[in-house]
SEDREN-570341 format. One record per residue (C-alpha): residue number from 1; x, y, z. Coordinates in Angstrom, 3 decimals. Example, Ala and Ser with C-alpha at 12.3 -4.5 7.8 and 13.67 -1.06 7.14 Angstrom:
<sites>
1;12.300;-4.500;7.800
2;13.670;-1.060;7.140
</sites>
This chain:
<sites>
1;131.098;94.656;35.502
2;133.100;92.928;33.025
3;132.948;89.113;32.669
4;135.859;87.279;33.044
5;137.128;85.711;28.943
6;135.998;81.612;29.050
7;139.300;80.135;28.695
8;138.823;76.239;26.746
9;140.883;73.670;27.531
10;141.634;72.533;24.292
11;143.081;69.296;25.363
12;139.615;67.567;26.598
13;137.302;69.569;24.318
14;136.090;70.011;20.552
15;134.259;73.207;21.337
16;134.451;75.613;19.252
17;137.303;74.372;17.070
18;136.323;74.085;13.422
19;137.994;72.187;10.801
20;139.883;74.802;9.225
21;143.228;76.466;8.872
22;141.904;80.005;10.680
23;140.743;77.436;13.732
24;144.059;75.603;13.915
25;146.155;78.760;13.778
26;144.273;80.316;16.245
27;145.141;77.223;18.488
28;148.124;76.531;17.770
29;149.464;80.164;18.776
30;147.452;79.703;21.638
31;148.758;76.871;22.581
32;152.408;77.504;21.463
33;152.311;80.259;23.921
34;151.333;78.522;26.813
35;153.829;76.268;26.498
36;156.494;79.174;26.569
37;158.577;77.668;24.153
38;159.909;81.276;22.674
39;163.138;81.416;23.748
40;164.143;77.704;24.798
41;167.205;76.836;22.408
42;167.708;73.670;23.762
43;164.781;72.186;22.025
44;164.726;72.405;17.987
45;161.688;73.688;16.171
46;160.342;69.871;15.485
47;160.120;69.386;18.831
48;158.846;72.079;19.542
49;155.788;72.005;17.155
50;155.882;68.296;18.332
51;154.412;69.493;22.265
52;152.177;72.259;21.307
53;150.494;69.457;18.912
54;149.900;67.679;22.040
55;148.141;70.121;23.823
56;145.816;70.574;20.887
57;146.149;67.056;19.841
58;142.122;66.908;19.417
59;142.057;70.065;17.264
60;140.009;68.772;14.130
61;142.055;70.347;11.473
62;145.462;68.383;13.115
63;143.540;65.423;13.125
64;142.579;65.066;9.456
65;145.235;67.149;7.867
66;148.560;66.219;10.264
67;151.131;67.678;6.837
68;149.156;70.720;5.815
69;148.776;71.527;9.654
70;152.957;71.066;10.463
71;153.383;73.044;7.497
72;150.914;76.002;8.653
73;152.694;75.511;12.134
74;156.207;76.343;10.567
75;154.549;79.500;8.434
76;153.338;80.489;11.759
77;156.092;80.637;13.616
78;158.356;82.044;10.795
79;155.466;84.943;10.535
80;155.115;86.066;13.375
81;158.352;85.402;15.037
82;157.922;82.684;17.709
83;160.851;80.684;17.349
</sites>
């Protein structure tokens, strides 16, 4: 029997995030992909980092580094294609 994967709801808790760049990344694609904002043209890229930063608003890393984490966002997304 296989247990079913613990999903965290990043938006009320700190568990498990750590203050580093590996952490946020791993959140922010995460939570870039729930929001499903692939393919949506009407919204520009700002924006778009803009509401996946709210849904991970608490994220450590995006709290005490807001520049290096927009900048890691845009490397991100030019990486590994999202936009």
């Amino acid at each position: 029997r296989n247990p079913k994967p613990i999903k965290m709801n990043l938006e009320s808790s700190n568990g498990n995030l750590y203050n580093n760049a590996d952490s946020f990344a791993m959140a922010f694609d995460d939570a870039w992909k729930s929001c499903g904002l692939e393919n949506n043209n009407d919204i520009n890229i700002d924006e778009k980092i803009k509401i996946t930063f709210e849904k991970i608003k608490t994220h450590p890393f995006l709290v005490e580094n807001p520049i290096q984490s927009k900048n890691l966002a845009l490397f991100r997304i030019k990486l590994l294609g999202l936009s």
